[in-house]
C-alpha positions as CSV (number, residue, x, y, z in Angstrom):
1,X,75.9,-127.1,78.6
2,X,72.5,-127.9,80.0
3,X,69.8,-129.1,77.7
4,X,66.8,-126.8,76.8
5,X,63.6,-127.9,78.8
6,X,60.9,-128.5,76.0
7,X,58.8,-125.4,76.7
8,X,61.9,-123.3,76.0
9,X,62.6,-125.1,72.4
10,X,61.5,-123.5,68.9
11,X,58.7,-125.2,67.5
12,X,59.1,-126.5,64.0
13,X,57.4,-127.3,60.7
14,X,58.1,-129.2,58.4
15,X,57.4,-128.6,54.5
16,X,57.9,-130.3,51.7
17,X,58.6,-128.3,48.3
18,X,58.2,-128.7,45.1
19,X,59.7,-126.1,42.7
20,X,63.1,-125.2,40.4
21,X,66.2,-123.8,42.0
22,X,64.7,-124.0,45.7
23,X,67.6,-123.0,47.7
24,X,67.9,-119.7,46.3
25,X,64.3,-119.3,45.6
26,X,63.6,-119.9,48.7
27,X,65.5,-117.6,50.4
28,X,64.7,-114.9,47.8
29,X,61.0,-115.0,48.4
30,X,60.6,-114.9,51.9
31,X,63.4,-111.8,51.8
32,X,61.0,-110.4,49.6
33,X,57.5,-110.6,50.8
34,X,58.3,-110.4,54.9
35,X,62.1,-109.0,54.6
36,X,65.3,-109.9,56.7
37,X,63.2,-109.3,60.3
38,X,60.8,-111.9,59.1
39,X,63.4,-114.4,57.3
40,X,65.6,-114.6,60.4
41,X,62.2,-115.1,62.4
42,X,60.6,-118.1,60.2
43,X,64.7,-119.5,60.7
44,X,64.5,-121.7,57.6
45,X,66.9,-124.3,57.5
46,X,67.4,-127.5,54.7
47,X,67.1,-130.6,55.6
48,X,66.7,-132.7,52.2
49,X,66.7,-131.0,48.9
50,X,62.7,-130.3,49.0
51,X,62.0,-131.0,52.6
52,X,62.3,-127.3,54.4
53,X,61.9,-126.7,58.5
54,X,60.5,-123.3,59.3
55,X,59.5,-122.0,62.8
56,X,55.6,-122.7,63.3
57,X,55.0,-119.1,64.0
58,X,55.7,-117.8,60.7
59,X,54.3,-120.5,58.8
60,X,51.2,-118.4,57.0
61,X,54.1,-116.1,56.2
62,X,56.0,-117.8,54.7
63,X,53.0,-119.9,52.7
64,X,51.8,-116.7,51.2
65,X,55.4,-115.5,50.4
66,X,55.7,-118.6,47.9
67,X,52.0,-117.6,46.4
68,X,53.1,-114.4,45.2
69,X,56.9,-115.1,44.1
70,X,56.9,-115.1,40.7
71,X,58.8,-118.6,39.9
72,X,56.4,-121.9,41.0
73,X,57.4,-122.9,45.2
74,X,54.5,-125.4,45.2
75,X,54.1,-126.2,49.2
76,X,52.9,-130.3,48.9
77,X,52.3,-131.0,52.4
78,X,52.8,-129.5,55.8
79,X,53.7,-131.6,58.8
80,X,54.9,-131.5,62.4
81,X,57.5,-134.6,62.3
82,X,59.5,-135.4,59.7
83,X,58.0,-139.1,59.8
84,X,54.6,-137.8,59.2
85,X,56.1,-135.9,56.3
86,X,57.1,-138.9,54.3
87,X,54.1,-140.7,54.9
């Protein structure tokens, strides 16, 4: 199968979390505040334990969502690459 041109590929963003029980927290708060529509939208998928890749569209979204979820999602730093994440 032929490889996406780069036009055609979702744009990411990378943020890195600080927070108890993030996986399920997570999850629970953006179901919450945008619903399913808007979860499967933002496409959140793990790649460390506190380092979260979200599509760049539903970023604000998903920011706002971890404002008003009762339990502490602290977002420490936004960033397009994963190396300007760590530094």
């Amino acid at each position: 199968m032929k490889a996406l041109i780069p036009s055609h590929r979702e744009k990411k963003r990378y943020l890195l979390l600080e927070g108890k029980n993030l996986k399920k927290n997570v999850y629970n708060a953006i179901k919450e505040f945008v619903g399913v529509l808007g979860l499967s939208e933002a496409s959140p998928a793990w790649i460390k334990t506190n380092i979260l890749s979200i599509n760049r569209k539903s970023l604000d979204k998903v920011k706002a969502s971890f404002a008003i979820y009762p339990e502490k999602i602290d977002v420490k730093k936004v960033a397009s690459t994963l190396k300007g994440l760590r530094k």
